[in-house]
C-alpha positions as CSV (number, residue, x, y, z in Angstrom):
1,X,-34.8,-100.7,-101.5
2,X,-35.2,-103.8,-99.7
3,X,-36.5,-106.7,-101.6
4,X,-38.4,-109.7,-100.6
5,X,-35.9,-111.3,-98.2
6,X,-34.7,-115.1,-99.1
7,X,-34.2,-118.0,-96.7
8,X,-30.9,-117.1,-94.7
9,X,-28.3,-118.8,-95.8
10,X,-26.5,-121.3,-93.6
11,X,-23.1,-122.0,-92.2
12,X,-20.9,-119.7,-90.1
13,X,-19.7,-116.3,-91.4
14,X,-16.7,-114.6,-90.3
15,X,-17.0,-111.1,-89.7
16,X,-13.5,-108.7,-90.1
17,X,-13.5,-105.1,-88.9
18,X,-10.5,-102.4,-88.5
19,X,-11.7,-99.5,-86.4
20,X,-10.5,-96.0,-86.0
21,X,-8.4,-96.6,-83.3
22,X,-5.9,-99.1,-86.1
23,X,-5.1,-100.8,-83.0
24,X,-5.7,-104.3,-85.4
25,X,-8.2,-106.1,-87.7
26,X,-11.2,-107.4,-85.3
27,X,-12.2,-111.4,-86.4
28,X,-15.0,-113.0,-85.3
29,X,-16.6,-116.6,-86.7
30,X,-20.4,-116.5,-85.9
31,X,-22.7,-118.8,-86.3
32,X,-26.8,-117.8,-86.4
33,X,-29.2,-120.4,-84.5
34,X,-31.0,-117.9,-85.3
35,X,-28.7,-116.2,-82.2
36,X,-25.6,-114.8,-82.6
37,X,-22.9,-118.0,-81.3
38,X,-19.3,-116.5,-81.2
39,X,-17.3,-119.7,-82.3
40,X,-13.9,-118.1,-82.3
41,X,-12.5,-113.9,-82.0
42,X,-9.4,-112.8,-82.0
43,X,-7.5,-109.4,-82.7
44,X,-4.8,-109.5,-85.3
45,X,-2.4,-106.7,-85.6
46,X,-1.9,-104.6,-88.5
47,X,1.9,-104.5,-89.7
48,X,3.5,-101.5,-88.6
49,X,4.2,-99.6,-91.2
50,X,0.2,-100.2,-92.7
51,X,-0.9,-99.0,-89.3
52,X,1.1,-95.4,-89.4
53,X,0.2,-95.1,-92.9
54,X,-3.1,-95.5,-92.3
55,X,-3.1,-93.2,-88.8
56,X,-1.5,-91.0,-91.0
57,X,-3.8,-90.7,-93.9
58,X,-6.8,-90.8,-91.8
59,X,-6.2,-87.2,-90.7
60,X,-8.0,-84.7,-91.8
61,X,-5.0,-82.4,-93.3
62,X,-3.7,-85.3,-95.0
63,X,-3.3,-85.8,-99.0
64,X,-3.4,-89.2,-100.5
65,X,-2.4,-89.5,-104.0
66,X,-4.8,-91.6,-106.7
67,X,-1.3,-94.0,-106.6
68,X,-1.4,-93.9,-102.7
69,X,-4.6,-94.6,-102.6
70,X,-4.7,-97.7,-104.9
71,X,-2.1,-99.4,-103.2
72,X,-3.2,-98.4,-99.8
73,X,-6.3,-100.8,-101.0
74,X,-4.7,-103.5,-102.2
75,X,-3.0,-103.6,-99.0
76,X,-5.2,-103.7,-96.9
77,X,-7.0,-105.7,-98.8
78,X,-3.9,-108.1,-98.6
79,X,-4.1,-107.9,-94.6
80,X,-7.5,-108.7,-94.4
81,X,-7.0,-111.8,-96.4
82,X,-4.1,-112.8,-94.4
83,X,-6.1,-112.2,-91.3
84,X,-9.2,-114.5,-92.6
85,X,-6.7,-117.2,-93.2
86,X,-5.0,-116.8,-90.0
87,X,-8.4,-116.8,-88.1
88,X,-9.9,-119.5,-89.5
89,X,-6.3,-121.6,-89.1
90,X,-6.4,-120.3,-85.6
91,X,-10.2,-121.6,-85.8
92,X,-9.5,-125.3,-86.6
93,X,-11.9,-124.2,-89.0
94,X,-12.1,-126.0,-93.3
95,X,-12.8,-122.5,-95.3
96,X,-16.1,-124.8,-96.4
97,X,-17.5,-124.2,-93.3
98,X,-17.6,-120.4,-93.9
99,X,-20.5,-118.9,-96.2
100,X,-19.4,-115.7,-96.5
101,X,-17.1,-113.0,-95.2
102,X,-18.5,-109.6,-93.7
103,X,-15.3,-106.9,-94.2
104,X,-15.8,-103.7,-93.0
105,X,-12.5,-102.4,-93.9
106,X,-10.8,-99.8,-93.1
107,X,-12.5,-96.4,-93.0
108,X,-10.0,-93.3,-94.2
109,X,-12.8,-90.4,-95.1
110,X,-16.7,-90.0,-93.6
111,X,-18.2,-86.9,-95.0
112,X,-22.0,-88.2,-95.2
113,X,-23.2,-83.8,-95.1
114,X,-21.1,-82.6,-97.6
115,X,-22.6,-81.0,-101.4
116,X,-21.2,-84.9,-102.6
117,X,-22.0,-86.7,-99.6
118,X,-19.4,-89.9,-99.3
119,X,-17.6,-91.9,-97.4
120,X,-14.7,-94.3,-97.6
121,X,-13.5,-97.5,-96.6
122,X,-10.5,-99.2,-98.1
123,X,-9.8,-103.3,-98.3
124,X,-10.3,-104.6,-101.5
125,X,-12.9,-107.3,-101.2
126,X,-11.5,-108.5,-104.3
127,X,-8.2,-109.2,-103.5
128,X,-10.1,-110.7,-100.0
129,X,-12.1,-112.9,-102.4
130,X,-9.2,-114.2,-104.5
131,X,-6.3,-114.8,-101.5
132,X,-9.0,-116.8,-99.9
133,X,-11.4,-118.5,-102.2
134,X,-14.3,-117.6,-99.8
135,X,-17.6,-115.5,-100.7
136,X,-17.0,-111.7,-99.3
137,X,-19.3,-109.1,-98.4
138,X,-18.1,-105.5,-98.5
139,X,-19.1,-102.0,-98.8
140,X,-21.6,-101.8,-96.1
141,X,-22.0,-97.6,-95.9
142,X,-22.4,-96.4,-99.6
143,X,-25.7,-97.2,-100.4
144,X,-27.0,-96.0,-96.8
145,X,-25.0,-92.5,-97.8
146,X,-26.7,-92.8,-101.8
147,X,-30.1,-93.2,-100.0
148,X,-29.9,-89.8,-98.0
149,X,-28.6,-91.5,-94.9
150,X,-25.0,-91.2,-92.7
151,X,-24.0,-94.4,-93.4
152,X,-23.1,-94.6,-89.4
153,X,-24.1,-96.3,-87.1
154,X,-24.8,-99.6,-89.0
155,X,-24.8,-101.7,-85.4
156,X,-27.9,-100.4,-84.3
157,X,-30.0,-102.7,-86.3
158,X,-27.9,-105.6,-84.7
159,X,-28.1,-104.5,-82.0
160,X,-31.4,-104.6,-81.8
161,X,-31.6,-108.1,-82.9
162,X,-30.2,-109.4,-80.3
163,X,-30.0,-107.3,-77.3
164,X,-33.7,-105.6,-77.0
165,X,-35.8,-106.3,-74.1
166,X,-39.1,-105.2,-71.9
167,X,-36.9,-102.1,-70.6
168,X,-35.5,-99.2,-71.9
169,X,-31.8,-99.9,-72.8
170,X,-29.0,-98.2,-74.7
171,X,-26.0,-100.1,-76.4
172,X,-22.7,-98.2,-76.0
173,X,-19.6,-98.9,-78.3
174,X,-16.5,-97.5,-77.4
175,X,-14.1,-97.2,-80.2
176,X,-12.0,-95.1,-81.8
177,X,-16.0,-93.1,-81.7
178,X,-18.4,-94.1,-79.6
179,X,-21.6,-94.5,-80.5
180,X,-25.3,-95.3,-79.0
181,X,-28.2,-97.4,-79.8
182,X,-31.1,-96.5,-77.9
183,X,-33.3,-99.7,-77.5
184,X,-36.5,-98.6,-76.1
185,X,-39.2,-101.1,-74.6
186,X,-41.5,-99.6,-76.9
187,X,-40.8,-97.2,-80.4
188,X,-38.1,-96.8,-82.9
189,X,-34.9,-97.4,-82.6
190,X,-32.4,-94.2,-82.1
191,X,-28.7,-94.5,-83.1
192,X,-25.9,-92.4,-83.6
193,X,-22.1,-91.2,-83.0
194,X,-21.6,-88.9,-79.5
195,X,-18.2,-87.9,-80.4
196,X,-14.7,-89.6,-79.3
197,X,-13.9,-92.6,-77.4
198,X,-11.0,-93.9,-77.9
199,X,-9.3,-92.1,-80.3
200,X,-7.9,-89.0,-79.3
201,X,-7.4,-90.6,-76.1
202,X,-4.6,-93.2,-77.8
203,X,-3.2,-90.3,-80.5
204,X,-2.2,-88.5,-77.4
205,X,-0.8,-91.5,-75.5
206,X,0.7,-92.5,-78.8
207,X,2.6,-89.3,-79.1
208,X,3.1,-87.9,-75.6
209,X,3.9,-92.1,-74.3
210,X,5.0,-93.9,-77.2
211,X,2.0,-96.3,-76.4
212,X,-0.8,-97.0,-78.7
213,X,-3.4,-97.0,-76.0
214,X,-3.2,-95.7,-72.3
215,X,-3.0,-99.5,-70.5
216,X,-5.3,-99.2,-67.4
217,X,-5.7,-94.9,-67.8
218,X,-2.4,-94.8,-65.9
219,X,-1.7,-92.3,-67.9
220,X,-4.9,-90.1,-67.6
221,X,-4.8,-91.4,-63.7
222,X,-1.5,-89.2,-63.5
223,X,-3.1,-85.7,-64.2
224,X,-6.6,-84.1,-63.6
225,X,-9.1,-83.1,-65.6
226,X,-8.9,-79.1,-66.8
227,X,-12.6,-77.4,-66.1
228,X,-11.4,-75.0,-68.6
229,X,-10.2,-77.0,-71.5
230,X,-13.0,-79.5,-70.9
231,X,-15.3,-76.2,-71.5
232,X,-13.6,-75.3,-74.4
233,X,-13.9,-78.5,-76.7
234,X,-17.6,-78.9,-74.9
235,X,-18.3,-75.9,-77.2
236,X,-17.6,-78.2,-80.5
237,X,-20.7,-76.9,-82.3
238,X,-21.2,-81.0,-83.7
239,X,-22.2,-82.1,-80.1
240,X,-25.3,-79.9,-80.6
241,X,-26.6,-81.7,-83.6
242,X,-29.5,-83.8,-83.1
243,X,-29.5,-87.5,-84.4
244,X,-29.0,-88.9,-87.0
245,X,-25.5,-88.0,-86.8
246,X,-22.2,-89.6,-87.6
247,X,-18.6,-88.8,-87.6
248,X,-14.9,-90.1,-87.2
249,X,-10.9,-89.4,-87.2
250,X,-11.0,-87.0,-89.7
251,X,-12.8,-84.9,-87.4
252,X,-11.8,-85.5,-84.3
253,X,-8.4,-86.2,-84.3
254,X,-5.0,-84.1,-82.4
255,X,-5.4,-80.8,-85.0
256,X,-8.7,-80.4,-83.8
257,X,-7.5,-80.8,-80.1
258,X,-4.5,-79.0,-80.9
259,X,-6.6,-75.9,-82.0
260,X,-8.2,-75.7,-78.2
261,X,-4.9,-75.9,-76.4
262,X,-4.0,-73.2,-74.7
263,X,-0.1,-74.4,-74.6
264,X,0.1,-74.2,-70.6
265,X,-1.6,-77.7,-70.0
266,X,0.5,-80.7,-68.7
267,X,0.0,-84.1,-71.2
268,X,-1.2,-85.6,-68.3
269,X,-3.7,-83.2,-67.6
270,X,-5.3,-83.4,-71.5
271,X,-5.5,-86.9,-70.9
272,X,-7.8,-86.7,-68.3
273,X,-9.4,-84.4,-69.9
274,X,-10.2,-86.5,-72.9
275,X,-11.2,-89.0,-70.5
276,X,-13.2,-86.5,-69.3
277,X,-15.1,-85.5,-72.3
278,X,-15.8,-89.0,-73.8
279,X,-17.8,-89.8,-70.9
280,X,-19.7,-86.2,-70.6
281,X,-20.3,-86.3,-74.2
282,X,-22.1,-89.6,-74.0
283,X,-24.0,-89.5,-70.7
284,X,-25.3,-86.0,-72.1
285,X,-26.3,-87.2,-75.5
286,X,-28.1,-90.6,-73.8
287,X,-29.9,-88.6,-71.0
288,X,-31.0,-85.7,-73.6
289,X,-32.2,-88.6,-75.9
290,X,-33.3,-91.4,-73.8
291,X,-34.0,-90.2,-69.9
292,X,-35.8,-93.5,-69.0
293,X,-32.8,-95.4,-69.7
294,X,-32.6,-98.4,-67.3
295,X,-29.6,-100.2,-68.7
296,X,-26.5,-99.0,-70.4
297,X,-24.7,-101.7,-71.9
298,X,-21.0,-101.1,-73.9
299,X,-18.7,-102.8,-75.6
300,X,-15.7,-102.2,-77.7
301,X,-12.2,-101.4,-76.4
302,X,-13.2,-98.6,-74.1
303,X,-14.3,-101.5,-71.7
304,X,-11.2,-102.2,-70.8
305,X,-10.3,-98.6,-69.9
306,X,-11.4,-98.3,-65.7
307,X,-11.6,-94.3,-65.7
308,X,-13.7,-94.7,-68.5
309,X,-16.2,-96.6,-67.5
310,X,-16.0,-95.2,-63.7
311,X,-16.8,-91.7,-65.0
312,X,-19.6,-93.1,-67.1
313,X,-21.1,-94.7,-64.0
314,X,-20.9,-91.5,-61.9
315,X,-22.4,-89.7,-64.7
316,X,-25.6,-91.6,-64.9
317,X,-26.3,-92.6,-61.3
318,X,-29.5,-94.9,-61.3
319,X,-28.5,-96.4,-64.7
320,X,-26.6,-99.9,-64.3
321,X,-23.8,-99.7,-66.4
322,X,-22.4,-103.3,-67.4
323,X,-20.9,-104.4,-70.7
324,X,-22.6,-106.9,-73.6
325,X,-20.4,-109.5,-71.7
326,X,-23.5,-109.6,-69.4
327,X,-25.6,-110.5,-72.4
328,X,-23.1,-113.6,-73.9
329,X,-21.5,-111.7,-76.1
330,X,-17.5,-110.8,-75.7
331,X,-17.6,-106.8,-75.9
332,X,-14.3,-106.8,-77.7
333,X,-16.0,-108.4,-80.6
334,X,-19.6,-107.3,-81.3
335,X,-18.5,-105.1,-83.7
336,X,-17.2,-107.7,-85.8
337,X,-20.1,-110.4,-85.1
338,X,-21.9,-107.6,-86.2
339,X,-20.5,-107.7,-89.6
340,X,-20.9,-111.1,-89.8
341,X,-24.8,-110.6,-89.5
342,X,-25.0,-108.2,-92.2
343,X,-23.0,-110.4,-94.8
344,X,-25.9,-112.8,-93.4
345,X,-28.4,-110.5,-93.9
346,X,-27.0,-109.3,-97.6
347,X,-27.3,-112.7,-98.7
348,X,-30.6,-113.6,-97.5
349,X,-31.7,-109.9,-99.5
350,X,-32.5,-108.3,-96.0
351,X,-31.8,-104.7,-95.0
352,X,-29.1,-104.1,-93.0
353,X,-30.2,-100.4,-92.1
354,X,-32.4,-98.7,-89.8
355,X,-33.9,-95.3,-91.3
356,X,-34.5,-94.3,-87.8
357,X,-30.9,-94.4,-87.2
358,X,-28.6,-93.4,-90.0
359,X,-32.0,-91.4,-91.8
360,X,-31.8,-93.1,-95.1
361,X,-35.1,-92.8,-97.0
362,X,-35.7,-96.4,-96.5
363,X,-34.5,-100.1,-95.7
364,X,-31.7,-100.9,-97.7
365,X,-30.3,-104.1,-98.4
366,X,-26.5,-103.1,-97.4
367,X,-23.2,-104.2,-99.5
368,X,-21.8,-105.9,-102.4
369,X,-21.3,-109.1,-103.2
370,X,-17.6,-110.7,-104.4
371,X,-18.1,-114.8,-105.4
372,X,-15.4,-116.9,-104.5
């Protein structure tokens, strides 16, 4: 439970987040005035052979040894620290300058409903700690999950920080999941996962094109979208639930699509398709949810993808759709500004959760603490 909070601590934090699309570690220096300032963001890639092992181990048939997994941590863990250097190097930025690091790390397994609920992100914030002699904050999820929540979404609450207003608005990001925050003028703040974004959109491009990510949806822009498959992983019993409700790779990954092929379809066409179904699975979660929505404002790398966010706008006609670059902040990087606020918010003993969202019994205060 959420203590008394503390004066917040000062200085800039640096906020480090690897999504599930593995397309690179997220780095963003932030400083608090008390508004989020972006000093500096950049995306650093994974090396190669971290980034398949990771894809790979992310699915849900895969097996990861105890030995596997250990070094898969330090790893990581080694990347992130490399990429913290890098960034603040990049930066022009003295490492005294920096309170505290905000790692996300890299998620592998979310099962928040299970009979042990759990979930797991790998990065070892002690090998972070050491490699860079700077405070780090890590761990975010767990003690959401150990209070009864999903441990997902945990940008709702900054988003709410810094992008509520005297409308009714909804904060869209589109990542390897996407994800809504529904900001209403008045009440509590809604947010959860709608399903895939970008993920099974790039595992498709990845192994049907060779690419990581479909550059422009040229590739989706080549077929059309199949009424009947589209039907067929509409019927996904998850997109049902009501909030609070999370999920990730291990669900929705290419055996899970695989399963609703009917074999005849071109790889074209499925691309679309998954096109196709990110954008009907949000609109229909944020009209069933929030049907006075004025504003719908995204951000992640789903941006940058046109047929995204055309669909998205034909979808919800009467609803301006812009992205959080509207708002100051660079869309490619509010997820890891928003990690930078919660290592802020750790320190200064504030919760970093939002009951309403993630359906923990209470406010938390989010994450451990590693000293420099």
């Amino acid at each position: 439970m959420a203590g008394p909070a503390r004066e917040a601590p000062d200085g800039c934090f640096l906020g480090l987040i690897s999504g599930t699309s593995v397309d690179g570690v997220d780095a963003a220096l932030v400083r608090f005035s008390p508004a989020p300032q972006i000093l500096f963001a950049r995306t650093y890639p994974l090396p190669e052979d971290l980034a398949a092992d990771v894809l790979r181990l992310s699915q849900a048939e895969a097996r990861l040894s105890l030995d596997d997994a250990g070094r898969l941590d330090t790893r990581l863990g080694q990347a992130f620290a490399a990429v913290a250097r890098q960034a603040l190097a990049d930066a022009g930025v003295p490492p005294s300058q920096v309170r505290a690091i905000g790692s996300h790390g890299q998620t592998l397994r979310h099962d928040p409903r299970g009979e042990a609920p759990f979930t797991l992100q790998m990065g070892d914030p002690n090998v972070i700690a050491e490699a860079t002699g700077l405070c780090v904050v890590a761990d975010f999820r767990r003690r959401d999950v150990a209070a009864g929540g999903q441990g997902a979404p945990l940008m709702p609450a900054f988003h709410a920080a810094v992008l509520r207003a005297d409308e009714d608005r909804a904060v869209l990001n589109l990542g390897g999941i996407a994800n809504l925050t529904l900001l209403p003028r008045e009440g509590e703040v809604i947010g959860f996962d709608t399903g895939p974004a970008n993920g099974l959109m790039d595992a498709w491009c990845l192994q049907h094109r060779g690419q990581r990510y479909d550059r422009d949806a040229a590739f989706a822009r080549e077929g059309r979208v199949d009424a009947a498959l589209l039907e067929r992983l509409l019927a996904e019993p998850w997109f049902a639930l009501p909030p609070p409700k999370s999920t990730g790779r291990d669900q929705f990954q290419l055996e899970w699509l695989g399963a609703r092929l009917s074999g005849k379809e071109s790889p074209a066409d499925v691309q679309a398709t998954l096109c196709e179904l990110s954008a009907a699975t949000v609109a229909e979660a944020l009209l069933r949810t929030q049907p006075g929505t004025r504003r719908l404002i995204a951000c992640g790398g789903g941006v940058h993808n046109p047929l995204l966010m055309q669909r998205l706008a034909e979808r919800l006609p009467g609803i301006a759709v812009e992205t959080t670059a509207a708002h100051g902040l660079d869309p490619d990087f509010v997820e890891a500004a928003g990690f930078a606020w919660l290592a802020r918010q750790t320190l200064a003993g504030l919760a970093g959760n939002l009951p309403s969202v993630t359906g923990a019994r209470g406010p938390r205060v989010l994450g451990a603490i590693y000293p420099p």
